[in-house]
C-alpha positions in Angstrom: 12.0 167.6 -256.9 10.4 168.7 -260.0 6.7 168.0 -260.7 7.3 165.5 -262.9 9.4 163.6 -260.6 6.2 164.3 -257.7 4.2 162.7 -260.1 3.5 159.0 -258.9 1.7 155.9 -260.7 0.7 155.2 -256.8 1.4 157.0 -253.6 1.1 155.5 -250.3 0.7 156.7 -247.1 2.2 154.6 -244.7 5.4 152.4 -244.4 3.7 149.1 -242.2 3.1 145.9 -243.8 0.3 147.0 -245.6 2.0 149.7 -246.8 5.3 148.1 -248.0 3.3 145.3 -249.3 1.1 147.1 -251.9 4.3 149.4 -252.5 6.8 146.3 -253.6 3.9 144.1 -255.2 3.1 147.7 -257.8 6.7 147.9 -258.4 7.0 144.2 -259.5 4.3 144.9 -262.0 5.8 148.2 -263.6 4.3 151.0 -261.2 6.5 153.9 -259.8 5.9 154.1 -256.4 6.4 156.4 -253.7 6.2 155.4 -250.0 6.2 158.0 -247.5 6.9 156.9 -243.7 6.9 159.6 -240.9 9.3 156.7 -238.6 10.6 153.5 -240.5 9.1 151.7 -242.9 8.1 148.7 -241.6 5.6 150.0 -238.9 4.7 149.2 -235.2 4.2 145.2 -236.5 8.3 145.3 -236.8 9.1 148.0 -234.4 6.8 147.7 -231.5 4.7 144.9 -232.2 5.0 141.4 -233.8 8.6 141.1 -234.1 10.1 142.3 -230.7 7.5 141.0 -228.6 7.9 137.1 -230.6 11.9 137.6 -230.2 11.0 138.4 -225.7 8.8 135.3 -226.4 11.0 132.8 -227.1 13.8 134.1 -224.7 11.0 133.3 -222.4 10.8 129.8 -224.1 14.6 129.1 -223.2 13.8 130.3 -219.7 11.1 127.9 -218.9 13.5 125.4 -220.7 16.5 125.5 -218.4 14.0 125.2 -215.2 12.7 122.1 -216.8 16.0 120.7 -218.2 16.5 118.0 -215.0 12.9 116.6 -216.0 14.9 115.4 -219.3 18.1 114.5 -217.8 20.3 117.5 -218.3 21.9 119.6 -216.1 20.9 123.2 -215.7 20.4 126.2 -213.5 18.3 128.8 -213.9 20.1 132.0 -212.5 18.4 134.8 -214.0 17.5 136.9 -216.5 20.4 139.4 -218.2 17.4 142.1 -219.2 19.9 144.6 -221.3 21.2 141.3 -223.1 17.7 140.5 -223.9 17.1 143.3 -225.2 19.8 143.5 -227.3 18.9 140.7 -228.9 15.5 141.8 -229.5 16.9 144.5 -231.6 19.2 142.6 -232.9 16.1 140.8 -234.8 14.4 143.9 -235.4 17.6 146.0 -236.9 18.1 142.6 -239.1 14.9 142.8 -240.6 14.7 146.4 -241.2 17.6 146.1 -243.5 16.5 143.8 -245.2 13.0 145.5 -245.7 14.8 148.6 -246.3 17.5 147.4 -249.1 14.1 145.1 -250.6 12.2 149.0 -250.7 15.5 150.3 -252.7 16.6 147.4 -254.9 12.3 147.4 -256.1 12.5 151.4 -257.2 10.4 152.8 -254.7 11.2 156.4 -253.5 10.7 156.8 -250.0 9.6 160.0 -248.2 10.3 160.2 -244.7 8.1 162.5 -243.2 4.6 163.7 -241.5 2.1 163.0 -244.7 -1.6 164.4 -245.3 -3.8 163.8 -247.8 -4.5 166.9 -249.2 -6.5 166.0 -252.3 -7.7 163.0 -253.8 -4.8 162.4 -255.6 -2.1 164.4 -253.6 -0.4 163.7 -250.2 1.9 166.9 -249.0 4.6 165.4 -246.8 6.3 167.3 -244.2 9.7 166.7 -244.6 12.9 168.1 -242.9 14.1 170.1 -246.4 10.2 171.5 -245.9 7.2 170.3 -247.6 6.8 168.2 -250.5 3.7 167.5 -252.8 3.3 164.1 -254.1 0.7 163.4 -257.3 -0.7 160.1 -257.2 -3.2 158.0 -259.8 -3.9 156.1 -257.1 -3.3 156.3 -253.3 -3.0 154.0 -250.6 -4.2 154.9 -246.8 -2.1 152.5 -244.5 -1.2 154.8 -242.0 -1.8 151.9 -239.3 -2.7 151.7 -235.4 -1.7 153.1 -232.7 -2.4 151.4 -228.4 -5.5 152.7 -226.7 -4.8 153.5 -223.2 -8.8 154.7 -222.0 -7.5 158.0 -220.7 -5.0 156.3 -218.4 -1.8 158.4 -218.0 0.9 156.8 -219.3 4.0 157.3 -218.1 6.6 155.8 -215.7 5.4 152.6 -213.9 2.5 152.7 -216.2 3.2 151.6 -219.4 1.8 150.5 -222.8 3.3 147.0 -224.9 5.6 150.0 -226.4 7.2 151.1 -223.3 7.1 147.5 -221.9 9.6 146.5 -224.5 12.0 148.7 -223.7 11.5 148.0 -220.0 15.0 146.8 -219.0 14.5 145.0 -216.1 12.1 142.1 -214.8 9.3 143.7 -212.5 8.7 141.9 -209.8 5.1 141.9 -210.4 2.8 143.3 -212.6 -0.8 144.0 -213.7 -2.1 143.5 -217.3 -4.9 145.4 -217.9 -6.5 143.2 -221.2 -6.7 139.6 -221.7 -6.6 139.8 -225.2 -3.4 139.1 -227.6 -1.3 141.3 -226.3 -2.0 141.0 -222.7 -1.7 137.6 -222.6 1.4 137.4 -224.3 3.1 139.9 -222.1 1.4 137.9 -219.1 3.2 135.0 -220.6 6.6 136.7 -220.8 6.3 138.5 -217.5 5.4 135.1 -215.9 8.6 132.6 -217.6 10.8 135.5 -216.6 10.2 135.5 -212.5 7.2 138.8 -212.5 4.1 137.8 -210.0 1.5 139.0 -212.6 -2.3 139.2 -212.4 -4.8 140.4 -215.8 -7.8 142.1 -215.3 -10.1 141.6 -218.4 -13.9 142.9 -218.2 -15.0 140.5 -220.3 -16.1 136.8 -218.9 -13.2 134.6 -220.6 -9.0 135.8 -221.7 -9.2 135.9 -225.1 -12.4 136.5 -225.5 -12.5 135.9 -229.4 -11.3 132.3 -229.9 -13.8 129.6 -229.0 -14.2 129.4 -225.9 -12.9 125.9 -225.0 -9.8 127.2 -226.1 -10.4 130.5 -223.6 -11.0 127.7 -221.2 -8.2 125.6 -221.9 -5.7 128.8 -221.7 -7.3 129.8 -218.2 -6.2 126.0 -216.7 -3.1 126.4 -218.4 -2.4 130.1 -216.8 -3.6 128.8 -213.4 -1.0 125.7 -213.7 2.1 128.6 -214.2 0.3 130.8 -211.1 -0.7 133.7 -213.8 -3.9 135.5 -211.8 -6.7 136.8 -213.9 -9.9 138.1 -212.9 -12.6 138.3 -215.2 -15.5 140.1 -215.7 -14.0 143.1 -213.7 -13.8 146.5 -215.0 -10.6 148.6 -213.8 -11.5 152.1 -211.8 -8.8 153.9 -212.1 -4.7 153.5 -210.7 -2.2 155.6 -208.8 1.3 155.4 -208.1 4.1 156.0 -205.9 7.8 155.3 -205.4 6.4 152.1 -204.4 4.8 150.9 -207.5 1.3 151.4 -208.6 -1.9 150.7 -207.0 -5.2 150.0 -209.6 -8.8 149.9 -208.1 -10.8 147.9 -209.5 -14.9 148.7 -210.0 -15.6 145.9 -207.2 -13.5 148.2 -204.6 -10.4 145.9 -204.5 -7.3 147.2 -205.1 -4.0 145.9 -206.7 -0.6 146.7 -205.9 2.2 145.9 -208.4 5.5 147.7 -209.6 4.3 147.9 -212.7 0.9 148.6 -214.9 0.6 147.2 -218.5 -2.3 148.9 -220.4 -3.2 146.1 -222.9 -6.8 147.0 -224.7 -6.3 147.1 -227.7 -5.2 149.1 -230.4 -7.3 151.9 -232.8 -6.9 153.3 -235.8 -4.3 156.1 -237.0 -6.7 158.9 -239.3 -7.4 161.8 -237.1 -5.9 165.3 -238.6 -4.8 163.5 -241.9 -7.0 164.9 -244.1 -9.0 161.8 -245.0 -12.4 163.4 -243.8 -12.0 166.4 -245.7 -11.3 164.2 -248.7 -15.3 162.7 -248.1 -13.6 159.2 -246.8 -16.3 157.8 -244.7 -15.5 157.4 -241.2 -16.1 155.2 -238.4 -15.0 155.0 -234.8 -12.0 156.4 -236.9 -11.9 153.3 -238.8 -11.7 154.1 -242.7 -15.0 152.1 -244.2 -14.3 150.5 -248.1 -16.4 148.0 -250.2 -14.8 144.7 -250.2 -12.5 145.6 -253.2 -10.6 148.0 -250.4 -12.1 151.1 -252.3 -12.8 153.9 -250.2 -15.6 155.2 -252.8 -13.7 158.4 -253.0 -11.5 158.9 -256.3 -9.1 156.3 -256.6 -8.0 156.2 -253.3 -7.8 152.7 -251.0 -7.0 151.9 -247.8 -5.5 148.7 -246.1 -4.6 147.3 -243.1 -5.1 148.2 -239.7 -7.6 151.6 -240.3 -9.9 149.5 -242.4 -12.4 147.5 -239.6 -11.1 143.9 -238.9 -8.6 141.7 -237.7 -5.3 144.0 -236.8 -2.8 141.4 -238.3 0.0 142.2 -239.8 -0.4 139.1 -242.6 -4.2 140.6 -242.9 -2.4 143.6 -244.2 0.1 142.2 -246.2 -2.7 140.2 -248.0 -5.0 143.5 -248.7 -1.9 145.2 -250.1 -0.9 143.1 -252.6 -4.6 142.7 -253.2 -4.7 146.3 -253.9 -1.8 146.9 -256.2 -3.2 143.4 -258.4 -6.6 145.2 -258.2 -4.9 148.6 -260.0 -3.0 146.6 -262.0 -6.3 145.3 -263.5 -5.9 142.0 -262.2 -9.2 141.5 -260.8 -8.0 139.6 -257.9 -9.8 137.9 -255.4 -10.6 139.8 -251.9 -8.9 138.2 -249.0 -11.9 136.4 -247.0 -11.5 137.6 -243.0 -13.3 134.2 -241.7 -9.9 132.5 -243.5 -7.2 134.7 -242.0 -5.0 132.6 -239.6 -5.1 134.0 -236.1 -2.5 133.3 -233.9 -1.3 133.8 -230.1 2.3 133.1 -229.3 2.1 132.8 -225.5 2.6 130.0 -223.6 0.5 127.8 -224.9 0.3 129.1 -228.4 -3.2 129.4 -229.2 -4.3 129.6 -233.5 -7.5 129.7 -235.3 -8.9 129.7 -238.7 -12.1 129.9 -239.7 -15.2 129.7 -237.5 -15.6 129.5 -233.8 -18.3 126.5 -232.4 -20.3 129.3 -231.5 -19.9 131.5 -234.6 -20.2 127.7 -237.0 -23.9 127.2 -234.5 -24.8 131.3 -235.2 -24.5 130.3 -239.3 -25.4 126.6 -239.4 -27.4 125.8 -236.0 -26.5 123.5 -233.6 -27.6 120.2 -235.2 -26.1 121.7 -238.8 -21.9 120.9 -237.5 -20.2 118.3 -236.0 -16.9 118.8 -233.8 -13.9 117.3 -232.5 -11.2 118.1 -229.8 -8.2 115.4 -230.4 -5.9 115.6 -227.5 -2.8 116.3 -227.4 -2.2 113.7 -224.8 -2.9 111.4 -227.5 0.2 112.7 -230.4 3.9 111.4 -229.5 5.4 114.5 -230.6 3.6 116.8 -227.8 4.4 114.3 -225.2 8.0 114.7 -226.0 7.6 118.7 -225.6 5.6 117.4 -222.3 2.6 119.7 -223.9 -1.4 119.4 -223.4 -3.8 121.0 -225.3 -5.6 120.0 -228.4 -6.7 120.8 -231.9 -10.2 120.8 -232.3 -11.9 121.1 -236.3 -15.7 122.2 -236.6 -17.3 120.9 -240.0 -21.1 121.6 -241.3 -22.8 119.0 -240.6 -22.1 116.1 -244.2 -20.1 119.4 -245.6 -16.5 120.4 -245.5 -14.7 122.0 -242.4 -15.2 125.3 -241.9 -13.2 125.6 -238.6 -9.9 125.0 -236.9 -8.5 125.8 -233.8 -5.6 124.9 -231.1 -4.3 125.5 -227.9 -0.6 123.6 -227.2 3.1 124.7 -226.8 4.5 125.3 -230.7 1.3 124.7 -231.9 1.3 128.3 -233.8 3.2 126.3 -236.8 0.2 124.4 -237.5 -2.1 127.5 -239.0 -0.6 126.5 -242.1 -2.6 123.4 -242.6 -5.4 124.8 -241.1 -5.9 128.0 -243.6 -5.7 125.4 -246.3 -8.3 123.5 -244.9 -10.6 126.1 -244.4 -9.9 128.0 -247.0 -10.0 125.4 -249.8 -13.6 123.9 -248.0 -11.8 120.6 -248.0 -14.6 117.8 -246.1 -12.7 116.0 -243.0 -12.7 112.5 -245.8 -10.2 114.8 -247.9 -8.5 115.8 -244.8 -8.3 111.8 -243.5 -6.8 110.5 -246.8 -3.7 112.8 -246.4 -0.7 111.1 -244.9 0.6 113.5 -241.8 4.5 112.9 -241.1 5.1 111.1 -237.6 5.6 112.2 -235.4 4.8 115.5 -235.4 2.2 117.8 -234.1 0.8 118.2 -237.5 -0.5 114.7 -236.4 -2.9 115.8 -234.4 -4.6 117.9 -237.6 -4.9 114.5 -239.4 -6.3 112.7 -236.1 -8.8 115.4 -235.8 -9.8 115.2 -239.1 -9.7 111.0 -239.0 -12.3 111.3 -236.2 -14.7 113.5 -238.0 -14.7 111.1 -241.1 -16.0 108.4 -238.9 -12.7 106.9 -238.3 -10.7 107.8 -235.4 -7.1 106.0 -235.1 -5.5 107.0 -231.4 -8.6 108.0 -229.3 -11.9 107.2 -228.9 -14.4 110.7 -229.7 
């Protein structure tokens, strides 16, 4: 390539939804891009991450279905899980989508450079490719160069095993530990679980999911208890060995665990060491790449999104900040993505999703006479009684102001973030909320009912 065809309106390092995002929203306004990707674009969200695990989660669903088909008059068995054939439908969903992301990259323009990249200026990125290396100019680049799992130290290899090795694990352990109670722990708990595995978490800290309010931390505990998950919380893990017989983790308390298999499920950190970015002056944190809210890095013209930049590691928090970033060097002056109104969402079983602010985090900013809650049940809404689901969706309001919080626990309850960002997002007061007509029935109810009851009017239970 001559220099002239190295020579980019924006350069981005990193093929993940951040990535790809800034990359196709700069092409639609006029920019020639490059995107340079060391695996496929797309990144551990459609890889190893979101996609795969969401695909094992609903064969999961079907699972717990057929048990529970005689409670609604059909006939079923239950004989098993055909692990290889899950799997292959797993990819299946994955390979699907990569196409598509892959021909949507092409049909946009943007040249793709598959290879190791390093930022070796602050407008160049040398990429090492398989025809050698390749120096790409820039007017502006992009970090998005992603996360990657934390394991602690622990070695991982053969019955020990990180969310990556865990979805290529093609058979059904018979029982398991999940070191984490957070997303992905859970979620893997949750699969493990439906699919036959005797599995126990281990999270140090006092509730599983530890970031949502803690009713809802509450109300997932019942529910895990109800389906015989174990956890134990507030206990650090020591250390774990294993055998031909599986693997055996200590906890700090003395007590020891024996399982076939180990998940290691704490969490995920940042992708920056040895890629220059240091050497550039970008500021550092625990590895973390720190910006202004504008996603400038304060160094040239060089931004960074998604997962490296401190925050919520969601792949829709990514997408956001890319787009954000391509409007912003397109002159645009768009508005910064607000992190209090990102949907948050956990797809086991029940799905748990937030926007917004906790109870706790809404008493922190407004005191605990300055909101007003409510939980509406899910006992009370006709559409969770036909999926035979409990739960509920509970909104948080400043006290005579709009709501500035909603969350829920309940099976299939993930689809109703959509209501909720808008909600939050647009400051709407629970009277707004109460004069909308929600479609029955539906879960979505139960967003309306909430809402009813914190105007002062509740329709199907007392508050």
């Amino acid at each position: 390539m001559s220099d002239s065809q190295n020579t980019y309106d924006l350069v981005i390092l990193g093929g993940g939804p951040g990535g790809y995002a800034a990359g196709l929203r700069a092409a639609e306004l006029g920019m020639k891009v490059a995107l340079v990707e060391r695996d496929k674009v797309g990144g551990t969200c459609l890889h190893r991450g979101c996609v795969p695990t969401k695909a094992l989660l609903h064969v999961a669903e079907i699972v717990e279905a057929t048990k529970d088909a005689g409670a609604f008059g059909v006939s079923a068995q239950f004989e098993g899980i055909d692990m290889p054939k899950a799997l292959e439908f797993k990819q299946g969903i994955t390979d699907r989508n990569y196409k598509g992301l892959a021909g949507l990259i092409k049909v946009n323009g943007i040249d793709t450079i598959s290879g190791e990249g390093k930022l070796t200026g602050t407008d160049t990125v040398e990429v090492a490719t398989d025809d050698g290396p390749v120096t790409l100019t820039g007017k502006h680049i992009v970090l998005a160069t992603g996360s990657e799992t934390k394991t602690l130290g622990i070695d991982v290899r053969d019955r020990v095993l990180t969310s990556t090795q865990a979805l290529q694990y093609d058979s059904v352990p018979k029982s398991a530990v999940v070191l984490g109670g957070g997303v992905i722990g859970v979620e893997f708990a949750s699969i493990w679980n439906d699919f036959g595995a005797d599995v126990t978490i281990v999270e140090g800290l006092p509730h599983l999911v530890a970031n949502e309010d803690e009713s809802i931390s509450k109300a997932l505990e019942k529910a895990f208890k109800k389906r015989k998950i174990g956890f134990k919380l507030g206990t650090m893990f020591k250390s774990v060995e294993q055998d031909d017989s599986g693997v055996h983790v200590t906890l700090d308390n003395g007590e020891v665990l024996d399982a076939e298999v180990l998940l290691v499920a704490v969490g995920r950190g940042p992708v920056t060491k040895g890629l220059g970015f240091e050497e550039q002056g970008i500021t550092l944190d625990r590895g973390f790449v720190i910006t202004d809210e504008r996603m400038h890095t304060g160094v040239g013209s060089i931004w960074a999104v998604g997962d490296i930049v401190p925050g919520l590691q969601l792949a829709h928090r990514a997408f956001a900040q890319g787009i954000f970033v391509a409007e912003e060097i397109a002159g645009k002056s768009p508005v910064p993505p607000v992190e209090s109104g990102i949907p948050r969402v956990t797809y086991c079983e029940p799905e748990i999703f937030s926007v917004g602010l906790s109870q706790a985090k809404a008493e922190e900013e407004y005191g605990k006479d300055g909101i007003e809650t409510v939980e509406f049940p899910l006992g009370g809404n006709a559409k969770s009684a036909i999926l035979r689901t409990t739960g509920f969706v509970k909104t948080i309001r400043q006290k005579d102001g709009p709501i500035v919080g909603v969350t829920g626990i309940g099976s299939r309850l993930s689809e109703q973030a959509g209501e909720a960002q808008l909600i939050v997002n647009w400051e709407a007061f629970p009277e707004e909320v109460a004069q909308l007509i929600h479609a029955h029935p539906t879960q979505n109810e139960a967003i309306g009912e909430a809402a009813l009851a914190l105007a002062g009017k509740p329709l199907h239970f007392h508050n």
